[in-house]
C-alpha positions as CSV (number, residue, x, y, z in Angstrom):
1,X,243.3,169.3,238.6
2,X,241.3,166.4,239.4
3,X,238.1,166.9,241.9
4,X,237.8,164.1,243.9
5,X,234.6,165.2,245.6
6,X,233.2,165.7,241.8
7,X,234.8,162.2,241.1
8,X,232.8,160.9,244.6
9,X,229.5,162.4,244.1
10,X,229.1,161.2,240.3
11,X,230.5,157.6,241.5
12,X,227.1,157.4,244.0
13,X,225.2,158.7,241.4
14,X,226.2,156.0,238.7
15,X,226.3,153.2,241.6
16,X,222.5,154.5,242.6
17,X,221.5,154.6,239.3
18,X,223.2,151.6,237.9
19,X,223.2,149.4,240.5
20,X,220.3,147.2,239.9
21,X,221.6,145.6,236.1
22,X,225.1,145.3,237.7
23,X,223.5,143.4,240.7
24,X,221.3,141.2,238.7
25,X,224.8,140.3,236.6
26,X,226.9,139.8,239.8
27,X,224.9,137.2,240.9
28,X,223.7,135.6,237.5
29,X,227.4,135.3,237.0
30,X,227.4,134.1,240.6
31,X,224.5,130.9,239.7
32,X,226.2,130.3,236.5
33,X,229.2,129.0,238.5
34,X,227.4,127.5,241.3
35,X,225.0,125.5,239.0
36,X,228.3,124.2,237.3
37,X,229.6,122.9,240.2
38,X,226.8,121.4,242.0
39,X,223.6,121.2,240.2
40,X,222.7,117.5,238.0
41,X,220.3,116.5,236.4
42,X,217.5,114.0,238.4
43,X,216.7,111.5,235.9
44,X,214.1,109.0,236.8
45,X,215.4,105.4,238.5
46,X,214.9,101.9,237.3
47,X,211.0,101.5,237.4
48,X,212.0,97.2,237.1
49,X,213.1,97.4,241.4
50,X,210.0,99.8,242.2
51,X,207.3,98.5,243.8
52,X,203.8,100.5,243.0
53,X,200.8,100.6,245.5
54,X,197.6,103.4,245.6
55,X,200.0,105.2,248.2
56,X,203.4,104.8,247.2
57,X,205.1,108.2,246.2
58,X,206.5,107.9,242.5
59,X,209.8,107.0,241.6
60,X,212.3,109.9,241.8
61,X,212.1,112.5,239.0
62,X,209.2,111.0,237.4
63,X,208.6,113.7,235.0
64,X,204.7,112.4,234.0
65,X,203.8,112.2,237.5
66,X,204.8,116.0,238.3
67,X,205.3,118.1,235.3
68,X,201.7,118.6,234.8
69,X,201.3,119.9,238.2
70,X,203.9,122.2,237.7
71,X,202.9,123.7,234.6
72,X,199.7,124.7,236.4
73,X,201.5,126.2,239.3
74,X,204.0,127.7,237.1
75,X,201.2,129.4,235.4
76,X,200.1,130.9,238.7
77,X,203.2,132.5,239.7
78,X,203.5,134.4,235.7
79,X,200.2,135.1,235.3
80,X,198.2,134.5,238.2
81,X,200.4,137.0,240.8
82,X,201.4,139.0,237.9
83,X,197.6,140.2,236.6
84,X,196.1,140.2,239.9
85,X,198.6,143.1,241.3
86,X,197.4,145.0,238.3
87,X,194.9,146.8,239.7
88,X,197.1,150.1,240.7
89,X,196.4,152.3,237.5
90,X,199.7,153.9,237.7
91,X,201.9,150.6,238.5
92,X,200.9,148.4,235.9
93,X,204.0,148.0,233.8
94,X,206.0,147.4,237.3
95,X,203.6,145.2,238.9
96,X,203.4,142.7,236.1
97,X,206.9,143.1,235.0
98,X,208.6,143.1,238.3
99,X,206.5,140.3,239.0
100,X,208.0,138.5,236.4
101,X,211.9,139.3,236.9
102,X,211.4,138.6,240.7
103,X,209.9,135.2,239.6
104,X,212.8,134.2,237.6
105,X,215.0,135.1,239.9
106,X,213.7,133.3,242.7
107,X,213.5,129.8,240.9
108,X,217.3,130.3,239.8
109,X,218.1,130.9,243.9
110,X,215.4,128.9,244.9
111,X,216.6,125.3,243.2
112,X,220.2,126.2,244.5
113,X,219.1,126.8,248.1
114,X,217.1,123.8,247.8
115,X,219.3,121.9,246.8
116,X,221.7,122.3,249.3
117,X,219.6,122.2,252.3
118,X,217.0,119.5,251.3
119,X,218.9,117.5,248.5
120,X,222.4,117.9,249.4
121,X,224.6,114.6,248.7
122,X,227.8,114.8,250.4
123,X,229.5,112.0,248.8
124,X,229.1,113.2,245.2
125,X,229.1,116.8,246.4
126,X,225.9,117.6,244.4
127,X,222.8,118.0,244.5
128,X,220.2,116.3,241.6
129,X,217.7,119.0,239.7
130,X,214.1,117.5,238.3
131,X,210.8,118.3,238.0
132,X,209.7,117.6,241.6
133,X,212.9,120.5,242.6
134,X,211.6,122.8,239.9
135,X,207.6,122.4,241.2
136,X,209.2,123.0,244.9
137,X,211.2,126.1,243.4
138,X,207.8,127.7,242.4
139,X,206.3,127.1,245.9
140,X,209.4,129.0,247.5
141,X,208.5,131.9,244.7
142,X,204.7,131.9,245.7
143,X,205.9,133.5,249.0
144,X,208.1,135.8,247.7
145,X,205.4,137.0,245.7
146,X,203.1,136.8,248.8
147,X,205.5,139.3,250.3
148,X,205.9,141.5,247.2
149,X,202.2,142.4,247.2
150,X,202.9,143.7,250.8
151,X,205.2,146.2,249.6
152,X,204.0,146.9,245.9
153,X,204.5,150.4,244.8
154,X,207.2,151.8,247.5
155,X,210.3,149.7,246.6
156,X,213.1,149.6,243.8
157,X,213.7,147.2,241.7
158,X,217.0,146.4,243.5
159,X,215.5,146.5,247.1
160,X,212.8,143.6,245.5
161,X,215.8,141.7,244.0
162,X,217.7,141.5,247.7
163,X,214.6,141.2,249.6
164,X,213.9,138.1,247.7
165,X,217.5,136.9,247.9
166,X,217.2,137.1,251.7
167,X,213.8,135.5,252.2
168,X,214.5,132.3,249.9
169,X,217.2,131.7,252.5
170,X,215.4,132.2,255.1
171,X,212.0,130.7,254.3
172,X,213.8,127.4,253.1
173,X,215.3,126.9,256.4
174,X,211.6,127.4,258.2
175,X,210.3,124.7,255.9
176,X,213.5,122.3,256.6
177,X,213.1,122.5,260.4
178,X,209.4,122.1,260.2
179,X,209.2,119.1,258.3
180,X,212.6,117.0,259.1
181,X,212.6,117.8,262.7
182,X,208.8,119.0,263.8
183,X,207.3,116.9,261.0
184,X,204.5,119.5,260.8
185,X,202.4,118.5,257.6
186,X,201.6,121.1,255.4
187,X,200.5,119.7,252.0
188,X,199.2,123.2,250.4
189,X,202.3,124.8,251.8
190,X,199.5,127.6,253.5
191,X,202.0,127.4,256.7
192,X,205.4,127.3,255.1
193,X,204.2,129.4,251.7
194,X,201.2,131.4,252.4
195,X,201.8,132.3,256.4
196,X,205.4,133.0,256.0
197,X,205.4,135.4,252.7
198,X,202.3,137.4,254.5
199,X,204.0,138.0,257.7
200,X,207.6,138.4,256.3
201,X,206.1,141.1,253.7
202,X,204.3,142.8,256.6
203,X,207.2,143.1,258.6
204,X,209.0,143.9,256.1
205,X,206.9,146.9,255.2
206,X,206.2,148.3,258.5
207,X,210.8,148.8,258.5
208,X,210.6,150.1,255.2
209,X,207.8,153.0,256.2
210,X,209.9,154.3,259.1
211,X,206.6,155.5,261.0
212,X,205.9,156.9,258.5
213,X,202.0,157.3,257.0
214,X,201.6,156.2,253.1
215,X,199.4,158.8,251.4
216,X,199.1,158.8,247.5
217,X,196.5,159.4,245.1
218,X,197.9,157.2,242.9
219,X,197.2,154.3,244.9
220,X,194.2,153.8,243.2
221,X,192.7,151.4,240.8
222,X,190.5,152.6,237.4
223,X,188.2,150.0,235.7
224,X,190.5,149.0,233.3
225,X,193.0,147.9,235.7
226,X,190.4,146.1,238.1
227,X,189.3,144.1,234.8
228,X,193.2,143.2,234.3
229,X,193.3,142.3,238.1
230,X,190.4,139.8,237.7
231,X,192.2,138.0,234.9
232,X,194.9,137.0,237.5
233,X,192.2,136.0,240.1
234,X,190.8,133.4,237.4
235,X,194.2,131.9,236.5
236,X,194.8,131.7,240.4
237,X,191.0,130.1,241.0
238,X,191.1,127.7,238.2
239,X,194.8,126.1,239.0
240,X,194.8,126.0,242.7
241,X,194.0,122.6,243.2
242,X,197.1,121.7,241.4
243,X,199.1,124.3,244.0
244,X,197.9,122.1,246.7
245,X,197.8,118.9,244.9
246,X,201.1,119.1,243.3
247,X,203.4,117.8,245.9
248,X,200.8,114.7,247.3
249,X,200.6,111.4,245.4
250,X,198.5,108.0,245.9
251,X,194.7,108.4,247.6
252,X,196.2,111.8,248.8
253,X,196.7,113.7,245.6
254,X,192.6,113.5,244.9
255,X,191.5,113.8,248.2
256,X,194.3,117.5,247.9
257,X,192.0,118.3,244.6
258,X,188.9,117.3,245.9
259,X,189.4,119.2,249.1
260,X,190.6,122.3,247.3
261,X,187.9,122.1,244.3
262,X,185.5,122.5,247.3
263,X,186.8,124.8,249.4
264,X,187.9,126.8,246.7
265,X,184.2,127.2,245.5
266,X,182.8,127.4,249.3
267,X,184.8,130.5,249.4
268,X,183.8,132.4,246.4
269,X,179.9,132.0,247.6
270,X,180.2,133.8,250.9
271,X,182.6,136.5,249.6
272,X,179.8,137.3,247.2
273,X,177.4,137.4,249.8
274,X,179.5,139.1,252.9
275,X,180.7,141.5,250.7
276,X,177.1,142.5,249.6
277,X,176.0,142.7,253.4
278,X,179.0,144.7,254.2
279,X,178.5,146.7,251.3
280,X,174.6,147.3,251.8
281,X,173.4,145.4,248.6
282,X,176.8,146.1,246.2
283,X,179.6,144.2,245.6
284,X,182.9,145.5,246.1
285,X,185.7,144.6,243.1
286,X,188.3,144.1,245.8
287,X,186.6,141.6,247.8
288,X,185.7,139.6,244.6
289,X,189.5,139.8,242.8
290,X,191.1,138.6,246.7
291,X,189.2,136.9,249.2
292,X,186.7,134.3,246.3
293,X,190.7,132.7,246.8
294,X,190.7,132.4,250.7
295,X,189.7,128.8,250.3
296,X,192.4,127.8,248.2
297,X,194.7,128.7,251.0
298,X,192.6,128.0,254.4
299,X,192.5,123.9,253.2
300,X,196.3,123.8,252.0
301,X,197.2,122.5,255.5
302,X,194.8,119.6,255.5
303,X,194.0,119.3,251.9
304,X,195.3,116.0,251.5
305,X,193.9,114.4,254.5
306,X,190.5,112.7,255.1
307,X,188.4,116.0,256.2
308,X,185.8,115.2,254.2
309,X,183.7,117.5,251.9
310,X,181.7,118.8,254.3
311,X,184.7,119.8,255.9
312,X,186.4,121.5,253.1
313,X,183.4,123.3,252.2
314,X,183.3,124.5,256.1
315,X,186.6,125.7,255.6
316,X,186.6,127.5,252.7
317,X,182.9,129.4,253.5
318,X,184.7,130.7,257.0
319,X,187.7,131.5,254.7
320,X,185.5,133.9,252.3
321,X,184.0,135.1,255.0
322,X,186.9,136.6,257.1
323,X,189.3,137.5,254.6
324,X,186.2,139.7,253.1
325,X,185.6,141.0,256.7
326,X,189.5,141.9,256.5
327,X,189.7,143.4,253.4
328,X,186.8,145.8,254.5
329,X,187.4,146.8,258.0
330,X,191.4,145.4,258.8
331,X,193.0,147.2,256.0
332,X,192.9,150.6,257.1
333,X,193.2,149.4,260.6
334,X,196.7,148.2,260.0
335,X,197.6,151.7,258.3
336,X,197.0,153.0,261.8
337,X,199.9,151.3,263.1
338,X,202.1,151.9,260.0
339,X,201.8,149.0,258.3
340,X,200.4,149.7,254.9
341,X,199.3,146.4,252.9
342,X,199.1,147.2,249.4
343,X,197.9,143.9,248.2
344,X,196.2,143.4,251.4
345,X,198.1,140.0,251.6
346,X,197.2,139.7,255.4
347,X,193.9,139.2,254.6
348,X,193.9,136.5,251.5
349,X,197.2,134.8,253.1
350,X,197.9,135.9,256.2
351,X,194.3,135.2,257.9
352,X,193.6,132.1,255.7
353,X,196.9,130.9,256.2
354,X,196.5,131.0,260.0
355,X,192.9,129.1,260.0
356,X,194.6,126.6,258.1
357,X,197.6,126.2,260.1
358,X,194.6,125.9,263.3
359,X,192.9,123.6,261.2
360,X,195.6,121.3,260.9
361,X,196.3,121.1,265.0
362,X,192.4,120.1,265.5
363,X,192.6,117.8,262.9
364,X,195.7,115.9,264.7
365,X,193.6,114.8,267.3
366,X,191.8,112.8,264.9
367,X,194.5,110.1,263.6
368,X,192.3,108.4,261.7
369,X,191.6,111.8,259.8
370,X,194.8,113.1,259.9
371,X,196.9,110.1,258.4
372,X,199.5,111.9,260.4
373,X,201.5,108.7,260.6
374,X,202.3,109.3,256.5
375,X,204.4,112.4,258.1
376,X,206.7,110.9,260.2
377,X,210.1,109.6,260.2
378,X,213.0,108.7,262.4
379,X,214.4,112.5,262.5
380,X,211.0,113.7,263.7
381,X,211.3,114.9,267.6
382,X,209.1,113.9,270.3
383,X,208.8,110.2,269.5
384,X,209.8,109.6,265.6
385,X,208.1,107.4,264.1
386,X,206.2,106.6,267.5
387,X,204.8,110.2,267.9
388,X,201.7,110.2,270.5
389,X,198.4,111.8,268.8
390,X,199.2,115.0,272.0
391,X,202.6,115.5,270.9
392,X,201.8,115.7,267.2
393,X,199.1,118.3,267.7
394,X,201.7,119.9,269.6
395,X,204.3,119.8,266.6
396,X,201.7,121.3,264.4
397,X,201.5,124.2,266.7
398,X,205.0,124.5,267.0
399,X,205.4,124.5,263.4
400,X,202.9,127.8,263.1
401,X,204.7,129.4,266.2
402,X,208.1,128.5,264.1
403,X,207.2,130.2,260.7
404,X,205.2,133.4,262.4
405,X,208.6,133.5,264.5
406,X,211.1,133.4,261.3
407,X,209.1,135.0,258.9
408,X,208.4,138.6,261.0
409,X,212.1,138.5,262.8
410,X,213.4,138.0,259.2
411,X,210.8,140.5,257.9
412,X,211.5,143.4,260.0
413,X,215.5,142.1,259.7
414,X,215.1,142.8,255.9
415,X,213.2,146.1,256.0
416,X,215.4,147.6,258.1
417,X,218.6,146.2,255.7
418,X,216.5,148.1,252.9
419,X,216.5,151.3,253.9
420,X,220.1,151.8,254.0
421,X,221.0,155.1,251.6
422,X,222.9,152.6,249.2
423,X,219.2,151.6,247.6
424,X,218.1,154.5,247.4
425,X,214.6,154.2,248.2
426,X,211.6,155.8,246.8
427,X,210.1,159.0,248.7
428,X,206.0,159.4,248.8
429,X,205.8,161.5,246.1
430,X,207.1,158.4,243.9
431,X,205.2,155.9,245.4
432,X,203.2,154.0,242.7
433,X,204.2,155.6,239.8
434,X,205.6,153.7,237.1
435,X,207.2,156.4,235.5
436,X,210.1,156.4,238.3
437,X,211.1,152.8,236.3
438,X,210.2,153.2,233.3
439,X,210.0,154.2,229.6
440,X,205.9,155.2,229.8
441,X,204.2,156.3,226.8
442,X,202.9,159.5,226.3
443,X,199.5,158.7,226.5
444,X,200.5,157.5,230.5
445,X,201.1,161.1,232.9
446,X,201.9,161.3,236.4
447,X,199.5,163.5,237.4
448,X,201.7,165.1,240.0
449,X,204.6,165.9,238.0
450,X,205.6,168.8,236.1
451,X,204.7,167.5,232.8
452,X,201.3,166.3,233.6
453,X,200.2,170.0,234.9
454,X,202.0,171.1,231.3
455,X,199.3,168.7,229.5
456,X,196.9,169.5,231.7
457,X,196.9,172.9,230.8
458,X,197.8,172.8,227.0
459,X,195.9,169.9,225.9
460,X,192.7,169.2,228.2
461,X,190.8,167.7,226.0
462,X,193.7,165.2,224.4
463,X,194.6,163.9,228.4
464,X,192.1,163.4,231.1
465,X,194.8,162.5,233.7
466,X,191.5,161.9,235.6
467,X,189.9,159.4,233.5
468,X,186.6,160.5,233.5
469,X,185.0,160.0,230.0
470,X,185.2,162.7,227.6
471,X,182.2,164.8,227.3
472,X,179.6,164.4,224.0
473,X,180.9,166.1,220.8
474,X,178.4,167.4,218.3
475,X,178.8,164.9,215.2
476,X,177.9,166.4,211.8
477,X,177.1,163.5,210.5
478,X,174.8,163.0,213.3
479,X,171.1,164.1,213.2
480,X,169.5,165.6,216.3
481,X,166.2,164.8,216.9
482,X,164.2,167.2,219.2
């Protein structure tokens, strides 16, 4: 006799336990077809008809002009997102690793969406792939990585995968309206990139939490994994002025490294020395692995335009200074209203991003700073290509409102699509452990399961789940001298 309530429960079992692999094959199988139908290749046009002056963009799918650029910011979102979320002692294997499949997929989903929003062409019913789609690709994956170190540690590897498949759609839409129709420029993507994947992973963790109060010991770092962390915080320090860079061209492209060199640098200074006033003579490893980058994202918005060094160095000082000021007293303060930051992304992107964002409305009430002109076109509102100075400033305000507006709505949207029982999402207990994942080896013990109290007690002096050093062992090949 057949059991069909057996048959049911080991059904959701299997589907739960299963469902990730069969997802991420669904919808590879899913690209496969749509990148056979629609995707081409963008190969570079007749240089013999194209005029070049010091501000002319390149011709289209120039690979020299861009690939360079993109290697550097490819080698931010692999390495430089992957080591810096390293520093959970427990969540290693999932932060790098997950890092990297979440990556991948977003630059599969990311070209497609791109594609047929931005670079649709409805005679030939395709849309062209180059180098310039593939470095735009990796800027839509910088802020779903944004929002991934908002909720590192308390998802599934499924609810990352569909989280990210919601926000490409999402975030590519808030970038479409703000440059075709409110012409907001944004040449560091901190408003469309950095702002929107801090305040769509926010949102998106307060749904997932349920009210609920985050308290692990495992969500901890060791000084191992806080050495890791500070790989990915070089990789992201040294490349950044290719993140903002990678996009401008003519006089704008150095000014966008210029700027960002500066800023950058401003930035590390004054987390070094706020974090040793806030932290009465020592340094703290978390300001100096998160804010030192503030300045790459507070100049993003007006990196290419004529701010001056001064300026940028203005910019990125402020930067250091608040996102270290956040990371020490905003943190916890957010906990307090159940939103638990693991990454503390509100205060390297979130806060920097904003700044930048307020940066750029000032600066559009200096034209002949502001080059805003550059930005315009015959699709932009309130004027086109005759925009008033007032009304410009008032785009680039609109564009900030725009992207805060999306990016929580959508966040708090997602979350709450996450915690339906289909995921099966990870209680407390679980919460940065990679062992919930993952094949560990045995010299890696949760220390609040079963098997790490086993060890505990049966081999103490084999695994110190609390890794403090091992006490001194008398040597006998040692001499002791009294």
């Amino acid at each position: 006799m057949v059991d069909f309530d057996d048959m049911k429960e080991m059904f959701k079992y299997w589907t739960k336990k299963y469902m990730f692999p069969i997802a991420l094959v669904i919808f590879q199988c899913v690209f496969i077809v749509l990148y056979a139908v629609h995707a081409d290749y963008g190969f570079e046009h007749d240089n013999n008809s194209y005029v070049t002056t010091s501000n002319s963009p390149p011709p289209e799918g120039d690979v020299d002009f861009y690939y360079p650029y993109f290697q550097d910011v490819h080698v931010m979102m692999f390495i430089g997102f992957g080591f810096l979320m390293t520093f959970l002692r427990r969540y290693s294997f999932s932060s790098v690793s997950f890092n990297f499949l979440v990556a991948a997929f977003v630059l599969e989903w990311a070209i497609l969406i791109r594609g047929y929003v931005f670079d649709w062409n409805s005679t030939a019913k395709t849309f062209v792939v180059d180098v310039k789609s593939l470095l735009h690709a990796d800027f839509v994956c910088a802020s779903v990585l944004i929002s991934f170190g908002a909720v590192l540690g308390k998802t599934n590897p499924a609810q990352l995968v569909i989280m990210a498949l919601i926000e490409v759609v999402i975030q590519v839409w808030n970038e479409y309206i703000g440059l075709t129709y409110f012409c907001t420029y944004d040449g560091g993507e901190s408003i469309y990139v950095h702002v929107f994947g801090a305040y769509f992973g926010l949102a998106a963790s307060y749904s997932l939490q349920r009210k609920r109060v985050v308290e692990s010991e495992k969500e901890s770092s060791s000084y191992a994994s806080d050495i890791f962390s500070m790989i990915g915080t070089l990789f992201l320090f040294c490349f950044w002025p290719s993140f903002n860079a990678g996009a401008a061209y003519g006089e704008g492209r150095t000014r966008a490294i210029v700027n960002t060199y500066v800023s950058i640098s401003a930035s590390v200074v004054l987390t070094f020395v706020v974090s040793a006033f806030v932290g009465k003579g020592k340094e703290e490893i978390i300001h100096i692995q998160n804010a030192t980058l503030a300045g790459g994202v507070a100049v993003g918005t007006v990196s290419d335009k004529e701010i001056g060094l001064f300026g940028a160095m203005i910019i990125g000082s402020v930067a250091g200074t608040i996102s270290t000021l956040g990371y020490k007293y905003l943190l916890e303060s957010l906990k307090k209203i159940q939103i638990h930051d693991t990454c503390g992304v509100h205060n390297l992107h979130g806060l920097p991003g904003v700044l930048s964002g307020l940066a750029g409305i000032v600066l559009a009430s200096m034209p002949w700073r502001s080059l805003y002109q550059e930005n315009l076109t015959d699709q932009c509102l309130g004027g086109g290509l005759n925009r008033s100075v007032r009304v410009h400033a008032g785009y680039q305000c609109a564009g900030l409102v725009l992207t805060l507006g999306m990016s929580i709505v959508g966040g708090l949207l997602t979350g709450i699509f996450l915690r339906l029982p289909i995921f099966a999402s990870p209680d407390n207990d679980s919460y940065f452990d990679d062992s919930l994942n993952w094949h560990v080896p045995k010299d890696f013990v949760a220390e609040d399961s079963a098997l790490g109290s086993l060890i505990k007690n049966i081999l103490p002096g084999q695994m110190r789940l609390d890794e403090t050093p091992l006490e001194p062992t008398n040597n006998p090949n040692t001499i002791e001298v009294i």
